[in-house]
C-alpha positions as CSV (number, residue, x, y, z in Angstrom):
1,X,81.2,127.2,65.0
2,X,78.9,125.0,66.4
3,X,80.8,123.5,69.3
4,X,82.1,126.7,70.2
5,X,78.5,128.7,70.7
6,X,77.7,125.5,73.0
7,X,80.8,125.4,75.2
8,X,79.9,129.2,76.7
9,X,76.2,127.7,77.2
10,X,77.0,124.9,79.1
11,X,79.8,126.7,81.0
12,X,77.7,129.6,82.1
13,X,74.5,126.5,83.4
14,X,77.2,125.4,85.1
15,X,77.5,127.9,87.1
16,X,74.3,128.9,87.2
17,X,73.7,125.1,89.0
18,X,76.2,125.9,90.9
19,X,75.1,129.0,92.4
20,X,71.5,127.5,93.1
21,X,73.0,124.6,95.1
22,X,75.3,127.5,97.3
23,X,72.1,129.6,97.9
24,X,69.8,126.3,98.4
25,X,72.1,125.1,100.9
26,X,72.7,128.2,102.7
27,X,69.3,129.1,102.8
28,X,68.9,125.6,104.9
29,X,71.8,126.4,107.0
30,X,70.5,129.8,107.8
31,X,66.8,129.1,107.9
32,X,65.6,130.1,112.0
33,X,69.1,131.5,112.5
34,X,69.7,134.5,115.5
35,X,72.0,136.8,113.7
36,X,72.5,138.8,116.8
37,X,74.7,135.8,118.2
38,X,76.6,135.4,115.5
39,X,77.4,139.0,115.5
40,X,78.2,139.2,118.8
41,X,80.7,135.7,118.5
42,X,82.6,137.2,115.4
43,X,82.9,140.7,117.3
44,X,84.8,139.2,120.1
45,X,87.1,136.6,118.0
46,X,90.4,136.6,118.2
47,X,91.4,136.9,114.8
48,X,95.3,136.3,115.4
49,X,94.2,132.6,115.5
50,X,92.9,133.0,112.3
51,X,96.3,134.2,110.8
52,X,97.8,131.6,112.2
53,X,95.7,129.2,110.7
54,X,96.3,130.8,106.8
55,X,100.1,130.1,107.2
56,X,99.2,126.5,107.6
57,X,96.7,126.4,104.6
58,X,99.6,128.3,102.5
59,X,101.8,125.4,103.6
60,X,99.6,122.8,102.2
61,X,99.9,124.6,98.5
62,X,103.6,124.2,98.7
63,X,103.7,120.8,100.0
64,X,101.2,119.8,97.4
65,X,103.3,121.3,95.1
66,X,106.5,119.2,95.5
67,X,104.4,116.2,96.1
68,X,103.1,116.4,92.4
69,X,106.9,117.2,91.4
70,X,108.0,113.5,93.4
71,X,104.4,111.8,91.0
72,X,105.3,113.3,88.0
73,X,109.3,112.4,87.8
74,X,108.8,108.6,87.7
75,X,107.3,109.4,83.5
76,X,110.7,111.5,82.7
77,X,109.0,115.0,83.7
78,X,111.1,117.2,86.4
79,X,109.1,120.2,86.8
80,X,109.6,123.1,88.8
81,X,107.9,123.5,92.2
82,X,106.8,127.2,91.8
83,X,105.5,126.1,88.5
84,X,103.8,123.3,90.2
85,X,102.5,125.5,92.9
86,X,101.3,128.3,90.8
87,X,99.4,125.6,88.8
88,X,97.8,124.1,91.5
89,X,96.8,127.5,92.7
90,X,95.3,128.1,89.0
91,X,93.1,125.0,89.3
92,X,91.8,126.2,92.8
93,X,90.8,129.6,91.3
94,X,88.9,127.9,88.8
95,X,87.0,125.6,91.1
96,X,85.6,129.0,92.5
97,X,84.0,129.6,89.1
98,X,82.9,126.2,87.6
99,X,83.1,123.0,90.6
100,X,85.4,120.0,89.9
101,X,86.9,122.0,86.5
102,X,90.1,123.3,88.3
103,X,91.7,119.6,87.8
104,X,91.7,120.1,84.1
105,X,92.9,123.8,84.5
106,X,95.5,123.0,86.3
107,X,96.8,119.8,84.2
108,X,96.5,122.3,81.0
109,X,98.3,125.2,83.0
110,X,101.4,123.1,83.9
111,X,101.7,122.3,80.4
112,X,101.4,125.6,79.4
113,X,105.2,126.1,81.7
114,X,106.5,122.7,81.2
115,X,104.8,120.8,78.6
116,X,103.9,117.8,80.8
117,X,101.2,115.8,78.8
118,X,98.0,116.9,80.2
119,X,96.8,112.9,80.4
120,X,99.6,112.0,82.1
121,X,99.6,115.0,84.9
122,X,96.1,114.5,85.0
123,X,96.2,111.1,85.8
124,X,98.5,112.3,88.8
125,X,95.7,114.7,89.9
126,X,93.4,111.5,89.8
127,X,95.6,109.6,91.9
128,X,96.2,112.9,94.4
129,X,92.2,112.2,94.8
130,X,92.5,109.0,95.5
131,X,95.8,109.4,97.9
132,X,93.3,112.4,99.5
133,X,90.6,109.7,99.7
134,X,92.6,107.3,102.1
135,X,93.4,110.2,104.3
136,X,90.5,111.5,104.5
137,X,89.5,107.9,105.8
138,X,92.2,107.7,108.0
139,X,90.9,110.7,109.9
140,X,87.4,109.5,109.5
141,X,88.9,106.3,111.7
142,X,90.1,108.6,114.6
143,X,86.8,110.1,114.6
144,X,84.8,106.8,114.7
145,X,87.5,105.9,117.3
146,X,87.3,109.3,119.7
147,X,83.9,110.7,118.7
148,X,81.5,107.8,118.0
149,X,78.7,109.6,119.6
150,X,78.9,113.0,117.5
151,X,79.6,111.0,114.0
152,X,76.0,109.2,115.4
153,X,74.5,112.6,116.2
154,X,75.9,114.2,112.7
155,X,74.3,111.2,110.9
156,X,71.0,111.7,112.4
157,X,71.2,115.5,112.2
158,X,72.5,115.9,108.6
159,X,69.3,114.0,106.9
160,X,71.7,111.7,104.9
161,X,70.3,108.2,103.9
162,X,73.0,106.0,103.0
163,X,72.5,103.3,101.0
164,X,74.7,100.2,100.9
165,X,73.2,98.9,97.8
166,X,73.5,101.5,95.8
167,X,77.1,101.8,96.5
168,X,77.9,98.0,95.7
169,X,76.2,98.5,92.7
170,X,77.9,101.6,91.3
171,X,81.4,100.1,92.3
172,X,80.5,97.1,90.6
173,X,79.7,98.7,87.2
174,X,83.0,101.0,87.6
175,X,85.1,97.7,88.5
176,X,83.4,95.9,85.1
177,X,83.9,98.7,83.0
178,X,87.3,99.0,84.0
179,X,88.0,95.2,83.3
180,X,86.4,94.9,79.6
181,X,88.1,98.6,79.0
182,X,91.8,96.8,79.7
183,X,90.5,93.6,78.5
184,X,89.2,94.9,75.1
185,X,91.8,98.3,74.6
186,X,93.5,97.3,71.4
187,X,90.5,96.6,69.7
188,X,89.1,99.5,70.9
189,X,92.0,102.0,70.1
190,X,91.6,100.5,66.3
191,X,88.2,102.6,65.9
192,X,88.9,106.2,64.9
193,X,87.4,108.1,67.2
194,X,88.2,105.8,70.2
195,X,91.6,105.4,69.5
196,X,92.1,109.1,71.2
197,X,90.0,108.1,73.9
198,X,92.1,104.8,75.1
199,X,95.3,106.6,74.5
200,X,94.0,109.4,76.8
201,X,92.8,106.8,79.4
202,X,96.1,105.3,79.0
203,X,97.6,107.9,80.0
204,X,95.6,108.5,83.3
205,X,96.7,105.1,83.8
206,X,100.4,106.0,83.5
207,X,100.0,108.7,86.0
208,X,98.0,107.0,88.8
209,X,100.3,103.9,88.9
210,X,103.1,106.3,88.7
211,X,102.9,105.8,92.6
212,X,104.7,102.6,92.3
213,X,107.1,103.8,90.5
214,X,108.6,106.6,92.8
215,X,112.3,106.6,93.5
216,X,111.2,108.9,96.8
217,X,108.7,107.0,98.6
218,X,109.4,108.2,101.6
219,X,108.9,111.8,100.8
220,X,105.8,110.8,99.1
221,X,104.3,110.0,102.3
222,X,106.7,112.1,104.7
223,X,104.6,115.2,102.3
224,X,101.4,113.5,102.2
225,X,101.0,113.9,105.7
226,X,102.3,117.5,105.4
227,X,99.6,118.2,103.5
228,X,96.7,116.7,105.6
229,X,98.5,117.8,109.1
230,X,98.3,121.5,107.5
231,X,94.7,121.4,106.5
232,X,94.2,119.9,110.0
233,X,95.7,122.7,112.2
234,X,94.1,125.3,109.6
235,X,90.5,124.0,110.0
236,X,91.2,123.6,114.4
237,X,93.4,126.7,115.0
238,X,90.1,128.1,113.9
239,X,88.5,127.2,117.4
240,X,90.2,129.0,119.2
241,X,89.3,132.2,117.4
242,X,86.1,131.8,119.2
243,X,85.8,131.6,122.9
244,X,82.7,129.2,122.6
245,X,84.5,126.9,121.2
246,X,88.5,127.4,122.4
247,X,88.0,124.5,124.8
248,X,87.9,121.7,121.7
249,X,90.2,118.9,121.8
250,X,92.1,117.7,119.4
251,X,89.4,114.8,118.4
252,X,86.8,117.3,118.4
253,X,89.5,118.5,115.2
254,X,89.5,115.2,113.9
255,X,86.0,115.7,113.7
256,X,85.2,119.0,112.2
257,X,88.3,118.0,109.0
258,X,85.7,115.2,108.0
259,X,82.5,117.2,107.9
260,X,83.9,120.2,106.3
261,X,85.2,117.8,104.2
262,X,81.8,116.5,103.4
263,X,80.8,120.2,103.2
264,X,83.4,120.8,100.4
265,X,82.4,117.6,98.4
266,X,79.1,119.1,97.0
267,X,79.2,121.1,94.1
268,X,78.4,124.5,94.8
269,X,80.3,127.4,94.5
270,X,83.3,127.9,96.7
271,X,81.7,125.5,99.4
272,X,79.1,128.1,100.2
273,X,76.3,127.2,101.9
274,X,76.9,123.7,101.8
275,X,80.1,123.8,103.8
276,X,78.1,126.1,106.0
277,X,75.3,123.6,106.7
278,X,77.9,121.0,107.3
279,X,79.5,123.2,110.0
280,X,76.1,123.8,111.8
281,X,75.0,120.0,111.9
282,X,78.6,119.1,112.5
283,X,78.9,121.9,115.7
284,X,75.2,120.8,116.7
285,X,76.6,117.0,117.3
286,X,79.3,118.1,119.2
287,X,77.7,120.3,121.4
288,X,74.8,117.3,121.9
289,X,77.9,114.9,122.6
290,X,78.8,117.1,125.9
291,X,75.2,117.8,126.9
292,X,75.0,121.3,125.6
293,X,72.3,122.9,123.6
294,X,71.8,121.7,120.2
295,X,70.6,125.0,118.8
296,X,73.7,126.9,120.3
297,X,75.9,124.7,118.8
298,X,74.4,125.5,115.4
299,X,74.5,129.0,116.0
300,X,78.4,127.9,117.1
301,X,79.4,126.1,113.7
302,X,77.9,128.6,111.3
303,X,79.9,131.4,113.0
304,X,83.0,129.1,112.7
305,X,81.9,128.7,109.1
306,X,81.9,132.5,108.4
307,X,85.2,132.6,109.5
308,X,86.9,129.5,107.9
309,X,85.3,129.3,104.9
310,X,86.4,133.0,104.2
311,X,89.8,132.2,105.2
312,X,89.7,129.4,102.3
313,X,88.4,131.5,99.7
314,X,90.4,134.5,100.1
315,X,93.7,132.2,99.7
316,X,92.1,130.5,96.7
317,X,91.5,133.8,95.3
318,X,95.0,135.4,96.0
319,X,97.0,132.5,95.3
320,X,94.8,132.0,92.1
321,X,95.5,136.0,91.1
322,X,98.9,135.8,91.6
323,X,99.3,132.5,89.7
324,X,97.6,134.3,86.4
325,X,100.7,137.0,85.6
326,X,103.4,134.4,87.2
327,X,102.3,131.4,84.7
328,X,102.4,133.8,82.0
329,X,105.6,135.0,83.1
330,X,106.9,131.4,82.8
331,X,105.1,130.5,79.9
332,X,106.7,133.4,78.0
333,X,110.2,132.2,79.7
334,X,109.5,128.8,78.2
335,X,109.1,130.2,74.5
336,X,111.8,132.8,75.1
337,X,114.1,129.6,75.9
338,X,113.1,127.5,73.3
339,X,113.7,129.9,70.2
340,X,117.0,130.6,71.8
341,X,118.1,126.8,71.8
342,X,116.9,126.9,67.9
């Protein structure tokens, strides 16, 4: 009984946290703000832009969706893809409640429809991250290569002090754990309660390297880039919602993807208020980069925040509510199936 009165505690100070960094950081990002502006730039958007821009996000679900269908077959699993996709959109709903715990919602969904191991399709959700991590990068490089002098300006804007060190270091101690975890496994799957632990790792290991594996490489990537070209046309077909800032180039796109991005990244609630502050400093280095005001362009990105962000969360939230009755309904298909066969 114990355990179970502390998992509700520690859920609901999670969320409390998570609420206090949304309202911290929008309190920053709205701090000295002209409302009037704002109003008047969301009056006169164009908000067919805006639908265009959800069809693209929708895309990305289903293209995710298949993508995990392509990881998962390599370890003997060939799942459905509206199983997959209403999983996926389970584990986004979640994220809007309690950050970073819609990974493990949606590994326990799909095996609530399919009965995937939930270390192994986690350990495909891992890897997702990681494949997510080298496109992020890859747009990152387009932006370092077309908008050097607004990455400078965000950097110098946003407050952030990176330190080298620190990173070396914490890579370092994740790259010598890993090696004494591998090196000393058996030993330590011998001990009771570890023994669950290294077979759960395991299993994360199974997924991630279940990249090498694929008989469908080429669709691996060919869907990979689906997936980022969709969240790039959602997050620029935005733009042109907004007459201030219709007149952005495509490398001014590359450009906003990466700090909404970065936005996302922190753990508050939806992306609010962080996401929004992004937006602002990211909008405020563009608009320095051609010479205009800095303050306008502020004014600029958290208007184009109050749109997007919106956008993201209302597709979270009905993809999410539809997923609830349409995993049940395969969940129930699943058992319905199985005491037939017996």
């Amino acid at each position: 009984m114990e355990k179970t009165s502390k998992s509700p505690v520690k859920s609901i100070l999670t969320i409390v946290i998570s609420l206090a960094f949304a309202g911290f950081f929008l309190w920053l990002a709205l701090r000295g703000l002209d409302f009037k502006v704002i109003q008047k730039s969301l009056a006169k958007a164009n908000y067919i832009w805006v639908l265009f821009a959800s069809v693209f996000g929708l895309l990305a679900y289903w293209f995710r969706a298949i993508r995990w269908n392509l990881m998962l077959e390599p370890m003997g699993h060939r799942i459905s893809n509206s199983n997959a996709l209403w999983s996926i959109s389970f584990g986004y709903l979640m994220n809007l409640t309690i950050p970073r715990s819609g990974e493990v919602a949606r590994a326990t969904a799909l095996y609530g429809v399919e009965k995937v191991p939930v270390d192994k399709s986690f350990g495909t959700i891992i890897l997702e991250r990681v494949v997510d991590l080298i496109c992020m990068l890859g747009f990152l490089g387009l932006t370092l290569l077309f908008k050097y002098d607004a990455i400078l300006s965000f950097y110098k804007n946003s407050g952030v002090n990176i330190n080298p060190t620190k990173i070396i270091f914490i890579l370092s101690i994740l790259v010598i754990g890993t090696v004494l975890f591998f090196v000393f496994r058996k030993k330590l799957a011998e001990v009771p309660f570890l023994g669950k632990v290294v077979s759960f790792i395991d299993g994360i290991f199974k997924g991630i390297t279940s990249v090498f594996k694929l008989k469908e490489k080429g669709k691996f990537i060919l869907y990979t880039l689906g997936i980022w070209i969709c969240y790039y046309l959602a997050a620029y077909l935005v733009c042109f919602a907004l007459p201030e800032t219709s007149a952005f180039t495509f490398a001014d796109g590359f450009f906003i993807i990466v700090v909404g991005t970065l936005g996302m990244i922190i753990p508050a609630s939806g992306g609010i208020g962080a996401y929004n502050l992004a937006m602002k400093y990211g909008f405020m280095a563009l608009f320095i980069s051609v010479g205009k005001s800095a303050d306008f362009g502020g004014e600029m990105g958290l208007t184009y925040s109050f749109i997007s962000l919106p956008l993201q969360i209302v597709i979270m939230l009905v993809m999410g509510l539809i997923s609830i009755p349409m995993l049940a309904k395969a969940r129930n298909t699943a058992v319905s199936d199985k005491e037939f066969e017996n």
